[in-house]
C-alpha positions in Angstrom: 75.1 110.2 102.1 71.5 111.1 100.0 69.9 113.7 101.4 65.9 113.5 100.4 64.1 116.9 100.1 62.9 116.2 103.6 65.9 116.3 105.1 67.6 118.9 103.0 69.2 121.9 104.5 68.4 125.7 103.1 70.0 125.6 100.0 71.9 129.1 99.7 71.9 131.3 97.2 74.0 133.9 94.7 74.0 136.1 97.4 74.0 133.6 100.4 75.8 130.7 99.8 76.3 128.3 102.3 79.8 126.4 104.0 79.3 123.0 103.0 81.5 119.6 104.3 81.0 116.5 102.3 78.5 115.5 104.5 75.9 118.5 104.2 76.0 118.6 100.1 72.4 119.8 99.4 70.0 117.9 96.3 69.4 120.2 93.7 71.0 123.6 92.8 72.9 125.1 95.2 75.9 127.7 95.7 78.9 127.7 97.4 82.1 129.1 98.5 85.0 127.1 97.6 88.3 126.7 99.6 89.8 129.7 97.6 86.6 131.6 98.4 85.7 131.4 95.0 81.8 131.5 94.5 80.3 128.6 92.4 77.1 127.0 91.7 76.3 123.3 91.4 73.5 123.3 88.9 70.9 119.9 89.8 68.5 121.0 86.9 69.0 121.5 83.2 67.8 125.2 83.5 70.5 126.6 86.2 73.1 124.7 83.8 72.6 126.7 80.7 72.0 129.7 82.8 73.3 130.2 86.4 71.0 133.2 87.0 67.6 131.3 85.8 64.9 130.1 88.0 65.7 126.8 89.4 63.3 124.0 88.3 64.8 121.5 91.3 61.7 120.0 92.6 62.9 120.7 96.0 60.9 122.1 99.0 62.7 125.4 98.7 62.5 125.8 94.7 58.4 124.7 95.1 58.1 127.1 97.9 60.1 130.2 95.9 57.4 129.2 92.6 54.7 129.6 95.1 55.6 133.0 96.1 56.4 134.4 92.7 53.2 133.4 91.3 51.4 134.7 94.1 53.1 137.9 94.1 52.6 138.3 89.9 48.6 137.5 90.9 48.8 139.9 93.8 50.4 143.0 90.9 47.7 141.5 88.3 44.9 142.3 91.0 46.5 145.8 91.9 46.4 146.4 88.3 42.9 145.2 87.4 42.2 147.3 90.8 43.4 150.0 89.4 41.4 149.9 86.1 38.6 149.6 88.3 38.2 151.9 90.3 39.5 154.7 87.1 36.6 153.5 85.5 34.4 153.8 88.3 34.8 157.8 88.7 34.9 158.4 85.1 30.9 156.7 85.0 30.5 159.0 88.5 31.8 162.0 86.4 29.7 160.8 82.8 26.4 162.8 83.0 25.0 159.2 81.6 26.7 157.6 84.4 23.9 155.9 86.3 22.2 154.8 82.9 25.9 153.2 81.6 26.3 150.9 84.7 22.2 150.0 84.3 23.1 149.0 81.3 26.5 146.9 82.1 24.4 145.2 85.2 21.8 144.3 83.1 24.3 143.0 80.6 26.7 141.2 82.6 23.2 139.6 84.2 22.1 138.2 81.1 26.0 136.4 80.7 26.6 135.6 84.1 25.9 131.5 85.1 25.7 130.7 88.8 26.9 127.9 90.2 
């Protein structure tokens, strides 16, 4: 029986693999325990069968969904970090006797680059 991403179960993982039965075998890359309690992986993509520990590229819920929240977490780390730059930058000008005259000068020159929509 096909089983359409829909319809598809949570796929386990390394650390979690899930009992499976004939019946329940998942599409895409999945682990599992076998009857000797062995743990293997059935790869369903090209990059899980050259490397087990790679980042599936199943274009499953669960694989879409995992994407998702890596990219969003590398964005959230790339803000933190810009953040961080920020606000560094912000006390040295507050500490710089030529402080106040240094950020006239960046507002006046990120006004003269800057397009509204």
């Amino acid at each position: 029986m096909a089983r359409s991403p829909a319809n598809q179960p949570a796929l386990g993982d390394h650390h979690h693999p899930i009992p499976t039965t004939p019946d329940t075998v998942p599409a895409g890359c999945w682990w599992f325990t076998d009857p000797d309690g062995a743990l293997c992986l059935l790869p369903g993509c090209m990059a899980r069968s050259q490397d087990p520990e790679a980042d599936c590229t199943c274009d499953t819920l669960g694989a879409r969904l995992e994407r998702a929240e890596r990219k969003l977490r590398d964005e959230r780390a790339e803000r933190q970090y810009a953040e961080g730059w920020y606000q560094a930058l912000h006390a040295a000008l507050d500490a710089h006797p030529a402080g106040p005259d240094i950020r006239a000068d960046a507002r006046a020159r990120r006004a003269a680059t800057q397009t509204r929509p």
